[in-house]
C-alpha positions in Angstrom: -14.3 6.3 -3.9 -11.6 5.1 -6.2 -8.4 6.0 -7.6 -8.4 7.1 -10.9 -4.8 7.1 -13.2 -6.2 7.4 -16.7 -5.6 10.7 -18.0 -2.4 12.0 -16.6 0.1 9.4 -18.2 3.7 10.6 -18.5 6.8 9.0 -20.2 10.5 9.3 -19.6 12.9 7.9 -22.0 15.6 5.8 -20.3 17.9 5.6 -22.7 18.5 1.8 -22.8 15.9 -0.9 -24.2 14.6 -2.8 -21.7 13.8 -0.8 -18.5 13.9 -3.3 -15.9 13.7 -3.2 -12.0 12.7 0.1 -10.6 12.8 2.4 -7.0 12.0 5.8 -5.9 13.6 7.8 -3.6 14.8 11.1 -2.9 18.1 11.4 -4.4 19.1 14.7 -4.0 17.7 16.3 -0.7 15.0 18.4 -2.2 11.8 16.9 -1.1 11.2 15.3 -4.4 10.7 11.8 -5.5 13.2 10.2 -7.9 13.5 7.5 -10.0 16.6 4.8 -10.2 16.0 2.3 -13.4 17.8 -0.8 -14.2 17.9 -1.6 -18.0 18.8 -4.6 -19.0 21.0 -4.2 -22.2 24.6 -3.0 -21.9 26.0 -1.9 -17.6 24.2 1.0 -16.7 21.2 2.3 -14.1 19.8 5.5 -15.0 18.7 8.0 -12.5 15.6 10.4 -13.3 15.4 13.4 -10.9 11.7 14.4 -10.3 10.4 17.9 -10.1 8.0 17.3 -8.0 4.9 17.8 -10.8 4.4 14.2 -11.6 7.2 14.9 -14.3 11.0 13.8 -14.8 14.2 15.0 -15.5 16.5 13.7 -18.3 17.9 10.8 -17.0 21.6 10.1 -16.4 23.3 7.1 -16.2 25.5 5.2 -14.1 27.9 2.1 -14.9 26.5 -0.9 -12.5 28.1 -4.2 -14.1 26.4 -6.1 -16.9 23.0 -6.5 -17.4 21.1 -4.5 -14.4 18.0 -6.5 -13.5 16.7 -5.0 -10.5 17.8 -1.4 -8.4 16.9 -0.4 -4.6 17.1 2.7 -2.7 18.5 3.1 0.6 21.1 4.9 3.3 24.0 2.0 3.0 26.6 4.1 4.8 24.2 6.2 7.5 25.1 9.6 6.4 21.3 10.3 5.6 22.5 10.6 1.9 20.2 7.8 -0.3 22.4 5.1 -2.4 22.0 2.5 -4.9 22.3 -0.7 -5.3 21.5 -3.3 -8.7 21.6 -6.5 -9.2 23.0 -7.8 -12.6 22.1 -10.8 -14.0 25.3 -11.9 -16.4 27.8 -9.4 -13.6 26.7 -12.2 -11.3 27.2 -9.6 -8.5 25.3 -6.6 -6.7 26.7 -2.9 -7.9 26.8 -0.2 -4.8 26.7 3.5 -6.2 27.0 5.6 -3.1 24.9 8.8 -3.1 26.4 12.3 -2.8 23.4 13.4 -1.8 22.6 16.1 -4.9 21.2 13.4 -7.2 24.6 12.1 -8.4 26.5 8.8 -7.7 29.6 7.5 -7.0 31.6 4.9 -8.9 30.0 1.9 -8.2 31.6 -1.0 -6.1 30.6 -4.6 -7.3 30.1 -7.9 -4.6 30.3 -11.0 -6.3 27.5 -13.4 -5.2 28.4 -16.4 -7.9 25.2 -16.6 -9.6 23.4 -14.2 -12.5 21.2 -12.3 -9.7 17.4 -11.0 -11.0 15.9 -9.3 -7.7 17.1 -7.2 -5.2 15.9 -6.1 -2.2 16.7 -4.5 1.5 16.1 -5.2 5.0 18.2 -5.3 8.6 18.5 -9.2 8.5 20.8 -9.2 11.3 19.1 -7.0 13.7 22.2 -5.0 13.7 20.5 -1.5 13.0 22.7 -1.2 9.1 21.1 -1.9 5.8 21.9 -5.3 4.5 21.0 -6.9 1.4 18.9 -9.8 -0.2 19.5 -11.0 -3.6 17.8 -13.7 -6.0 19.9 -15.7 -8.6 19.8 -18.5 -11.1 20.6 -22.2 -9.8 17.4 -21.2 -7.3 20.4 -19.1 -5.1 19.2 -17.1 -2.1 22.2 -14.8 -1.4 22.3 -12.2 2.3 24.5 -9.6 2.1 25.1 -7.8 5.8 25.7 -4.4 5.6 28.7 -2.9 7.7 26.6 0.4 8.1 29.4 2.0 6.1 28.9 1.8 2.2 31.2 -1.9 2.9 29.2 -5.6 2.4 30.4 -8.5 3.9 30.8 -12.0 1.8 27.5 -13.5 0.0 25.5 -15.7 2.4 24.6 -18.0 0.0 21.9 -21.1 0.2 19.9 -23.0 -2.4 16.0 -22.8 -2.3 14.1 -25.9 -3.8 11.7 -24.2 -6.6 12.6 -20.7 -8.9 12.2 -17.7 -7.6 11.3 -13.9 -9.2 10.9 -11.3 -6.2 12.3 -11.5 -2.5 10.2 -9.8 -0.1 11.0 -8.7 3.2 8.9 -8.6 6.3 8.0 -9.6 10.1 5.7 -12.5 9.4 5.4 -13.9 12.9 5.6 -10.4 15.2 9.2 -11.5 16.6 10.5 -8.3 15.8 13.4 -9.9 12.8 12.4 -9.5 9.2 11.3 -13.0 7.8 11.2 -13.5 3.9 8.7 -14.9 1.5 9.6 -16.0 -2.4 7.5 -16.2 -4.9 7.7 -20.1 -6.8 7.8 -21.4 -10.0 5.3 -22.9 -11.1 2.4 -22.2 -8.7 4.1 -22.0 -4.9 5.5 -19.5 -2.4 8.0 -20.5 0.2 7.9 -18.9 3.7 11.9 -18.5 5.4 11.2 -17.7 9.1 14.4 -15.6 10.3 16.6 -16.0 12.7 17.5 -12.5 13.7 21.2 -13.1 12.5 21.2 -13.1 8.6 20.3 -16.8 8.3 16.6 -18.3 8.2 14.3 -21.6 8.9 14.2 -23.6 6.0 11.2 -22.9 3.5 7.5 -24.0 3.9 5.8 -23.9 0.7 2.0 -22.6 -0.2 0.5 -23.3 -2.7 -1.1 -20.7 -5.5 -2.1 -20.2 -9.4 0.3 -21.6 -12.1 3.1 -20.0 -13.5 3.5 -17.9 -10.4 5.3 -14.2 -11.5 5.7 -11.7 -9.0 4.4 -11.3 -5.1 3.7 -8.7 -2.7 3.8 -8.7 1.0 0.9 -5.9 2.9 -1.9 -6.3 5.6 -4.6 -7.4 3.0 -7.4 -7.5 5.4 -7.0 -4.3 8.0 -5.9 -6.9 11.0 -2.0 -5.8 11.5 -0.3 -8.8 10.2 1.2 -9.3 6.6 -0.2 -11.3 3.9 0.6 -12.4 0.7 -0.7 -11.6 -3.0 0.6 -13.5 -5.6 0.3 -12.4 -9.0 0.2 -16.1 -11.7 -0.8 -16.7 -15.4 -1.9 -19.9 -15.3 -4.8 -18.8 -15.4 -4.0 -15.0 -15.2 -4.8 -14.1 -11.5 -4.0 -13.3 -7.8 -3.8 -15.4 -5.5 -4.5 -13.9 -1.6 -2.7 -15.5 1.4 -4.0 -14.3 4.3 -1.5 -13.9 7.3 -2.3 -15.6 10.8 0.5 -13.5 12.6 2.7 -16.5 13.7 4.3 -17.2 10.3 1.8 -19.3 8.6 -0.6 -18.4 6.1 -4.1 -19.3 5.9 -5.3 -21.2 2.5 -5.4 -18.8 -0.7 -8.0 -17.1 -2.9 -7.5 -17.0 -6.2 -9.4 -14.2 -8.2 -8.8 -14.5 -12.1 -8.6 -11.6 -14.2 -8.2 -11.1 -17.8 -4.5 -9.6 -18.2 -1.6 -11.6 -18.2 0.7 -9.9 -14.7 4.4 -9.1 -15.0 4.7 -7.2 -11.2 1.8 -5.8 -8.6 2.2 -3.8 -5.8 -0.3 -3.1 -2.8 -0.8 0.3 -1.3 -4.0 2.3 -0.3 -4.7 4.5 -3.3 -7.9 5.5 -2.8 -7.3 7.0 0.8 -9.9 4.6 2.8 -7.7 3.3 4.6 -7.7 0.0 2.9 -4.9 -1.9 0.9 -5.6 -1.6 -2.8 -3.6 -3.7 -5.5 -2.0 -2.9 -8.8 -1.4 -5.1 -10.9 1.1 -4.7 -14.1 0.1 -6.4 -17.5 2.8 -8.1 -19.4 1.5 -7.0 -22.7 1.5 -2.8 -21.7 -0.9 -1.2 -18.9 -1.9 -2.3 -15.7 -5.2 -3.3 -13.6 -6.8 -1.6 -10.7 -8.1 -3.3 -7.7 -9.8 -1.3 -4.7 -9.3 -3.5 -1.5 -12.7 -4.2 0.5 -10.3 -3.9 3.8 -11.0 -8.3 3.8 -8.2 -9.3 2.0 -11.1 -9.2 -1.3 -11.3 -6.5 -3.9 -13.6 -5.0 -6.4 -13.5 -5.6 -10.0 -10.4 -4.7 -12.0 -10.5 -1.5 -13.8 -8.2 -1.7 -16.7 -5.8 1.5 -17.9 -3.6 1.4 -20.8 -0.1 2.6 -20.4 3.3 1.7 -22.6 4.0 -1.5 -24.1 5.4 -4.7 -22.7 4.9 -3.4 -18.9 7.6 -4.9 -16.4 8.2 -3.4 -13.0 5.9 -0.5 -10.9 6.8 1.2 -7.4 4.7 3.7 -6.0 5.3 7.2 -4.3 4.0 10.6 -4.4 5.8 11.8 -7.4 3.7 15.5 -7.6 3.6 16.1 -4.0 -0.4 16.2 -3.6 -0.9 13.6 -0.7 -2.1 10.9 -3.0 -0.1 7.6 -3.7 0.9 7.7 -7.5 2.9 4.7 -8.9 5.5 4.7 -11.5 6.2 1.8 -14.1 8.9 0.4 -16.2 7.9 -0.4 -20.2 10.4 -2.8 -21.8 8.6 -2.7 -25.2 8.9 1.2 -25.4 12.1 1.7 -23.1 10.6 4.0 -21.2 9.2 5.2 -17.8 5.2 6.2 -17.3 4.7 8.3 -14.1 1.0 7.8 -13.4 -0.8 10.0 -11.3 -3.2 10.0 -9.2 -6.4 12.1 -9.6 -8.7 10.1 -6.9 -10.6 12.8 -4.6 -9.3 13.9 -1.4 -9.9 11.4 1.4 -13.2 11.9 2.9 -12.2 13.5 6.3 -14.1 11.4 9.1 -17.3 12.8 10.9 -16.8 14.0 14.3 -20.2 13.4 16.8 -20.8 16.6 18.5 -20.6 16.3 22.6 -21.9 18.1 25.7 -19.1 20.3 27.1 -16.7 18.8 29.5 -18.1 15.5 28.6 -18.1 12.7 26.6 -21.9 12.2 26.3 -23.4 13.1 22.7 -25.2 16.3 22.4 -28.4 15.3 21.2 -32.3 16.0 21.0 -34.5 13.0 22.4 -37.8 12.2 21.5 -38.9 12.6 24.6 -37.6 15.8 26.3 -36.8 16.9 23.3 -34.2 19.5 25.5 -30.8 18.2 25.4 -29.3 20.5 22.5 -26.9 23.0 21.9 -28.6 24.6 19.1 -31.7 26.1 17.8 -33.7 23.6 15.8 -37.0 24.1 14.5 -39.7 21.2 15.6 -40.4 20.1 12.0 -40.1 16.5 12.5 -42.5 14.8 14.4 -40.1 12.5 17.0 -43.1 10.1 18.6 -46.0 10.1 16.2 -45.6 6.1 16.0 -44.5 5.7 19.8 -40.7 4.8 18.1 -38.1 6.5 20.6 -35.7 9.0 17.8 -32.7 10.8 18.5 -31.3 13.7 16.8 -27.8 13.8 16.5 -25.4 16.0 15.6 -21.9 16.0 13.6 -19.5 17.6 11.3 -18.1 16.7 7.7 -21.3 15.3 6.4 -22.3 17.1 3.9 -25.4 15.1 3.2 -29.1 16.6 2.2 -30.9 12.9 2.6 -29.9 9.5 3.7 -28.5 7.2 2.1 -27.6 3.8 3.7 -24.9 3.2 1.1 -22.8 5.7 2.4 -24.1 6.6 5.5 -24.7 4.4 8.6 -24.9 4.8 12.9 -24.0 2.0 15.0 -24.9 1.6 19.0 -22.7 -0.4 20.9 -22.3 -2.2 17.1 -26.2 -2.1 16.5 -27.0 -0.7 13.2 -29.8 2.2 13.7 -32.3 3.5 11.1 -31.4 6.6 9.7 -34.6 8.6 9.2 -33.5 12.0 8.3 -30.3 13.9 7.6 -29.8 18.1 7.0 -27.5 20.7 7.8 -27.7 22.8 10.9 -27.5 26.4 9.8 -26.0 29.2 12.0 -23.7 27.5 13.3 -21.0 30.2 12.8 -17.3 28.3 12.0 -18.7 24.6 12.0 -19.8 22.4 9.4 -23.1 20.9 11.1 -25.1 18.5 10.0 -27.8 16.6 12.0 -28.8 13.1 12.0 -32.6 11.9 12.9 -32.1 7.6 14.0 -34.8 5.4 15.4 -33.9 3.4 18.4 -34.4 -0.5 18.4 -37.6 -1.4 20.7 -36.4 -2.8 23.8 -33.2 -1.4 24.0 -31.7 -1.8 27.4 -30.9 0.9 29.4 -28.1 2.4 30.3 -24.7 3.6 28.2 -24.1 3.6 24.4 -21.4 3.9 22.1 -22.2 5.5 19.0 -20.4 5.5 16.0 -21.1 7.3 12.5 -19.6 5.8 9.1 -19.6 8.2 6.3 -18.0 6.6 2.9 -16.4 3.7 4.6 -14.6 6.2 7.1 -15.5 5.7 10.8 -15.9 8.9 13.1 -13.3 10.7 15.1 -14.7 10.2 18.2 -17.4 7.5 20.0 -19.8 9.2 22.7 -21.9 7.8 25.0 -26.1 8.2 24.8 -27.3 7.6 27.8 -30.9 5.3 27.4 -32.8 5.7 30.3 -35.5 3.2 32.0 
């Protein structure tokens, strides 16, 4: 299964050249996503209301300071109302347009930070439960800015970092419960700032990772709860996989080259298998597809086509189907493309019948051949060969033969044969389907687990077969 973008391409105009930094949110209380767009000619973000279709509104703008570079979305003042923020690059500050809650903004307030900011993001630094703020500036400047939980910023925290930085991400890196941070370095390094729970952090320690190093993205990479890193680099164009060890350190990267040069990538699971996919933006227009392996690998980039001079994505549900869309800034054609989704519904995961009131499976030995709750007609021969079978049963299959690519049964993590698969007919309300597997000779008596995988998706449930002397 994979997600597919390529045909349902939509674009916005934003009425400024150079469309910039970009978040979604739900802006006016309607169960909708939103748009908020920094451009980076003349003062102004621009706000495009969704409609909940994959399409937007005409956008309206809003006077930030000059030059926007980067916009977030968030509650700054707790009244459940979402608000902006951007950072402005020759403003040298952050701009906070409080929301009124029906899509429309209040005049903006501007904090001066001292250096021409390009990145933007939010995070509870301080542990304090209010938003606060982190910005990235020229001279290498980290700035913090703690929220008061009421629309107010205190002063710029500011500190010097040693390389350039492009993104600031925010995350627990080390399971401590207060949101660390990890920046993206020019030329080919990322630097790791443990924090301290109080709006200050450890100094940096630096990992290396492909030349030219552009943007970075912070999600659990490999299915084992704790963050990684992928960096996106053009020197050669790639990404570059830091795998997380859970205390704050990273384990050595992967570098995967690729043939479009990145501007931005984000990581979310697309596809619906429960895996971490990546996205990756192409500097020169459209943007790559990678389906995560649940590893921390991926598949081979599948390559769309979308705008011109491609700079910023986000993702979010923008037509309200259950399927992760993304949406992404074009400089070149000063516009937004809503991409959406058209990936098949998530394969729901097969449940393994059971005997009422327990947890054993309900199956059909090759031996009695009597422990089953329905009606099956003897037209497999169990113990022609002397091989112990067992027929099991389960929903949401859907299969008429197997087929070890998408099909597999484990006991106690032992992969079993898989003879024969069919549906179990009158079965009135239940989707049944029934599973013939060849038991390993010598198996040991006594209790198994059993597990069925059907398209990468694990089952519901994990009965017990009992395996007698």
């Amino acid at each position: 299964m994979t997600a597919n973008f390529s045909a349902r391409r939509l674009g916005f105009g934003t009425g400024d050249f150079n469309p910039l930094g970009i978040a979604s949110g739900d802006l006016n209380g309607d169960g909708k996503l939103d748009v908020a767009v920094a451009t980076t000619t003349g003062s102004n973000i621009h706000v495009l209301l969704g409609n909940g279709d994959g399409t937007l509104q005409t956008q309206v703008a809003y006077q930030a300071d000059s030059n926007p570079a980067d916009v977030v979305i968030a509650d700054f003042d707790g009244d459940g109302k979402a608000d902006v923020a951007s950072a402005n690059i020759f403003g040298s500050d952050v701009s906070i347009l409080i929301g009124n809650g029906d899509g429309t903004l209040k005049t903006r307030v501007n904090y001066p930070v001292g250096s021409q900011l390009s990145n933007l993001s939010v995070s509870d630094f301080n542990n304090d439960g209010k938003i606060d703020l982190a910005a990235l500036g020229s001279q290498n400047t980290l700035s913090i800015l703690l929220g008061n939980g009421n629309g107010t910023f205190q002063p710029a925290i500011n500190r010097t970092v040693a390389t350039a930085v492009f993104s600031v991400l925010p995350g627990d890196l080390n399971g401590d419960g207060k949101p660390d941070l990890v920046l993206p370095g020019f030329p080919n390094n990322v630097l790791v700032l443990i924090g301290r729970g109080d709006g200050t952090f450890d100094n940096p320690v630096s990992y290396p990772a492909a030349n030219e190093v552009v943007k970075a993205t912070l999600a659990d990479l490999n299915s084992d709860g704790k963050l990684d890193v992928a960096i996106a680099s053009r020197l050669p164009n790639a990404v570059t996989v830091l795998l997380g060890r859970g205390d704050g350190t990273f384990q050595t990267g992967i570098t995967t080259s690729f043939a479009m040069a990145p501007a931005d990538l984000i990581s979310e699971d697309f596809d619906g298998d429960g895996k971490r996919d990546l996205v990756v933006a192409g500097d020169s227009g459209g943007f790559s597809f990678f389906g995560g392996n649940g590893d921390g690998t991926f598949s081979a980039p599948v390559i769309y086509q979308a705008g011109s001079s491609s700079e910023s994505l986000v993702a979010g549900d923008f037509n309200n189907d259950g399927k992760l869309d993304f949406a992404l800034t074009s400089g070149g054609s000063s516009e937004v493309n809503v991409l959406l989704n058209s990936a098949p519904a998530p394969t729901p995961p097969p449940a393994i019948f059971i005997e009422e009131g327990t947890n054993k499976a309900a199956a059909l030995d090759s031996v009695t051949q009597s422990r089953g709750p329905f009606s099956i007609l003897n037209t497999h021969n169990f113990s022609a060969d002397s091989h112990t079978r067992v027929m099991l049963f389960t929903s949401n299959l859907g299969l008429s033969q197997p087929d070890p690519a998408i099909l597999s049964v484990r006991a106690n993590g032992i992969l079993l044969t898989v003879e024969s698969v069919g549906t179990v007919s009158g079965v009135q309300g239940l989707d049944a389907s029934y599973i013939i597997v060849r038991l390993p000779d010598g198996l040991p008596s006594g209790s198994l687990s059993l597990t069925v995988t059907l398209h990468g998706v694990v089952s519901s449930n994990t009965p017990t077969l009992e395996i007698s002397p």
